[in-house]
C-alpha positions in Angstrom: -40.9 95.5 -51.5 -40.2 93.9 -47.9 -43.1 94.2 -45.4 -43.7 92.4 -41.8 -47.2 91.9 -40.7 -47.4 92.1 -36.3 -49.9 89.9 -34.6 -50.0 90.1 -30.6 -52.4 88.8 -28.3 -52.3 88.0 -24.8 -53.0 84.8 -23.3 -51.9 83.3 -20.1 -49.2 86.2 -19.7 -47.6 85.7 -23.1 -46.9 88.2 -25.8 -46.8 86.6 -29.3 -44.5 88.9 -31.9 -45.2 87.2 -35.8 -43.6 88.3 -39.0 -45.0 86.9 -42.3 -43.5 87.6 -46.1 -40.3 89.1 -45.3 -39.2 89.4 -49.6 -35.9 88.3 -50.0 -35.4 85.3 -47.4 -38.2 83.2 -49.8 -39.3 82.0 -46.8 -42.7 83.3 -44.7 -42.9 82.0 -41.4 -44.9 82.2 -38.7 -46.4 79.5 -35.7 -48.2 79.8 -32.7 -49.4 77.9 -30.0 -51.1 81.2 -28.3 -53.7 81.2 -31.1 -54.6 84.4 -33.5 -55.2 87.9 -32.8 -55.5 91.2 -34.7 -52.4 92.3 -37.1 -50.9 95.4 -38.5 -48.5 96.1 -40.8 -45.7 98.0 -41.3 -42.4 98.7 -43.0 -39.6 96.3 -42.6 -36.3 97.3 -41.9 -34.8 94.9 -44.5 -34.1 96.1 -47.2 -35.4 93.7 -51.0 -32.8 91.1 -51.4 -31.3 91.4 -48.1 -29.7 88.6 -46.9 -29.8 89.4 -42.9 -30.6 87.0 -40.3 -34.2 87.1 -39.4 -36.3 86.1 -36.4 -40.0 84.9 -36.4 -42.6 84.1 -33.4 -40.3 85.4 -30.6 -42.8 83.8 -27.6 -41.7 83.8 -24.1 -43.7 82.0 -21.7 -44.4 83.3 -19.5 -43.6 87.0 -19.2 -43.5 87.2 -15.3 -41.2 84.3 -13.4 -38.6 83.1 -11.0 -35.0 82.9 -11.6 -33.6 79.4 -10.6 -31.4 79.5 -7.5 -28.2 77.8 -9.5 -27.3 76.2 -12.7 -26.3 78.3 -16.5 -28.3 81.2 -18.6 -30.2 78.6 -20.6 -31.3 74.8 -20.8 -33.2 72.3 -23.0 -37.2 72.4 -22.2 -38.4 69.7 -20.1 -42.1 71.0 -19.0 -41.6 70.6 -15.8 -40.1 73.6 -15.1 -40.7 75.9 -12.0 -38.5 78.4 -13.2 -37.6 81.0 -15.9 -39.0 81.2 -19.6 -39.4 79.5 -22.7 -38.3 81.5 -25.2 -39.9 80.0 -29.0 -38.7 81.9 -32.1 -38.2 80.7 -35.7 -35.0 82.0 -37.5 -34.2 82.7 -41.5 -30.5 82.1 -42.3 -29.9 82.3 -38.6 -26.5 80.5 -36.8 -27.0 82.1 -34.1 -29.0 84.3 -31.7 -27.6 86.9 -29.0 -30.1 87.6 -26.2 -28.8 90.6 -24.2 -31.0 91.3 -20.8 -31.7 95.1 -19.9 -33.2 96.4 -16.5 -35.0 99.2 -16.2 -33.1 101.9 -14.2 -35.8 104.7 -13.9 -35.8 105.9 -17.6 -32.9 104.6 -19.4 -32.0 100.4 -20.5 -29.3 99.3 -18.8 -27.4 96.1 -19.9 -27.0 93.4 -16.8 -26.1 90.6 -19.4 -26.2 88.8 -22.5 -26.1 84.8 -23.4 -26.1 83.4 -27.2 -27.9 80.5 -28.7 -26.3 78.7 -31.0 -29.9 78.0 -33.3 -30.7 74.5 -34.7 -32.1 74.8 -37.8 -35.5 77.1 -38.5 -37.9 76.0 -35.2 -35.6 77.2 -32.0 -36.7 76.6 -28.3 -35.2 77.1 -25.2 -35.3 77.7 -21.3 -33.5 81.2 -20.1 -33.4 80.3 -16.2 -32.8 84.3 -15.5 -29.4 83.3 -14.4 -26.6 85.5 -16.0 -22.9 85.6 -15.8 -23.3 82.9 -12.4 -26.0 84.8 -10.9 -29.8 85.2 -10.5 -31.3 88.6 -11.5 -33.0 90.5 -9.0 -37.0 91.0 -8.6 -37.8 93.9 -11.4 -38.5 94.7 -14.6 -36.3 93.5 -17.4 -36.3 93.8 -21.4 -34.8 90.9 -23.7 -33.3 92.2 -26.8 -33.0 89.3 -29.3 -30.9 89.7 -32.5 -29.9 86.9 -35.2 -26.9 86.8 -36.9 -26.0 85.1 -40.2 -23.0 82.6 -41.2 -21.8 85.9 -43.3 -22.3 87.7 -40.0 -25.1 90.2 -41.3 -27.5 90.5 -37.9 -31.0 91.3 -38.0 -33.2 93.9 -36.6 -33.2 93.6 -33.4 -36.8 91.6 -31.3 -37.5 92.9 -27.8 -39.9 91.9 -25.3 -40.5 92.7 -22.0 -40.8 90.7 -19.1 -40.5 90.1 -14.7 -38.4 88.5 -12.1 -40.7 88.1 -9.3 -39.4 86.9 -5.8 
């Protein structure tokens, strides 16, 4: 039987997704640098032997930022950075990661964008600068839909997290 267990926890704007003993990948990851918090658990998607993509420890840091003036969708992490998130995420049999951006239109999702990350090895991090398609996203509320893909191209269930483009 395949299970996930979800931690969050809030600290310093951050939300901190965590799945642990996914049966079938033989793998049961999990980091964070956010620290622990109360879990729950609940059904995974996957079915037992399923050999879908799967992403861990989604973190974006932090959940409310600027979007850079110029430059692309992502870059490596320097920690100096004024601008956009850090996005953290372990991926299981992962290649590669889409990362489509949503807006909030008054009820429904609306897609403004999407950018790919071509994942290096299990431990992934990057910079999104909240630049899409040559051009900075507007102040608002945004969601980040994150969804692996294998090298057989079987994807994963989707991760989604929330997050702001302030002025």
């Amino acid at each position: 039987m395949s299970f996930t267990t979800i931690k969050r926890c809030a600290v310093a704007g951050c939300v901190l997704l965590v799945a642990v003993g996914v049966a079938g990948c033989g793998e049961s990851a999990g980091h964070s640098r956010a620290g622990t918090a109360a879990s729950s658990s609940q059904a995974s998607p996957a079915g037992e032997g399923s050999r879908a993509a799967e992403l861990y420890g989604l973190l974006e840091v932090p959940d409310a930022f600027r979007a850079a003036d110029r430059g692309p969708s992502v870059v490596s992490v320097t920690g100096d950075e004024t601008t956009g998130m850090t996005l953290q995420y372990a991926a299981v049999l992962s290649v590669r990661t889409t990362f489509t951006v949503l807006r909030h239109q008054g009820g429904p999702m609306v897609a403004v964008g999407s950018f790919a990350h071509i994942d290096q090895g299990s431990q992934n991090e990057l910079r999104f600068t909240g630049r899409l398609s040559g051009h900075k996203l507007k102040p608002g509320s945004y969601q980040l839909r994150a969804v692996a893909e294998s090298a057989d191209g079987k994807k994963g269930a989707p991760v989604t997290r929330d997050f702001r483009v302030i002025p």
